[in-house]
N, C-alpha and C positions, 0 to 999 in steps of 0.2 A: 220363142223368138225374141231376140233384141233389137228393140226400134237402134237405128241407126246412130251416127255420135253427131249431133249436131254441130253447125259450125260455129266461132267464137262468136264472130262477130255478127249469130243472129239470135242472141240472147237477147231476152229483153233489156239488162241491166246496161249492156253494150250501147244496144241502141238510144236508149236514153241519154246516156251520156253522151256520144255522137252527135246528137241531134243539141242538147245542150250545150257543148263547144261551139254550135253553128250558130246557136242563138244569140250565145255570151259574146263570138268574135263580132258579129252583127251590131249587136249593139254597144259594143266597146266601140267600133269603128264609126257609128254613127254619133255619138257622145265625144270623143276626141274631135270628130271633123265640126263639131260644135262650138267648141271652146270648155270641153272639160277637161282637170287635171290628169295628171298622170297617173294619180291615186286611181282613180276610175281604172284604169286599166289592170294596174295590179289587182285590184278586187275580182275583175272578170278573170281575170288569169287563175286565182283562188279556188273561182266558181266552177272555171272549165275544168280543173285538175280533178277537185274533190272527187266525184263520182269514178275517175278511174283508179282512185287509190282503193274504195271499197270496192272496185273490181278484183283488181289486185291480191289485197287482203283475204276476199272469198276462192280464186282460184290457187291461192298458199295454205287453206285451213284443209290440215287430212280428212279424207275422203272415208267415211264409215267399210269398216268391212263387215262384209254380209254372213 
């Protein structure tokens, strides 16, 4: 038997990243409502992306046949 296909969005890599856009908008928002530049945000914006490009990148890489 074949365990079931799990769903995307409860991969671990997923949630990681998820949970790190919440972190990064978090404290973007809290640092701009402070007086930091706008640089700061663009960083965060970097920070939230990365991890879904190597999502990405791993659900594009061919799948081994058996």
């Amino acid at each position: 038997m074949t365990p079931p296909p799990r769903t995307s969005w409860r991969r671990p890599a997923v949630l990681l990243a998820l949970v790190l856009d919440a972190v990064v908008i978090v404290g973007a928002l809290v640092l701009l409502a402070n007086g930091a530049s706008l640089v700061v945000a663009a960083i965060a914006a970097i920070l939230a992306i990365a991890p879904w490009a190597a999502i990405i990148d791993d659900a594009e890489r061919p799948k081994r046949q058996r």
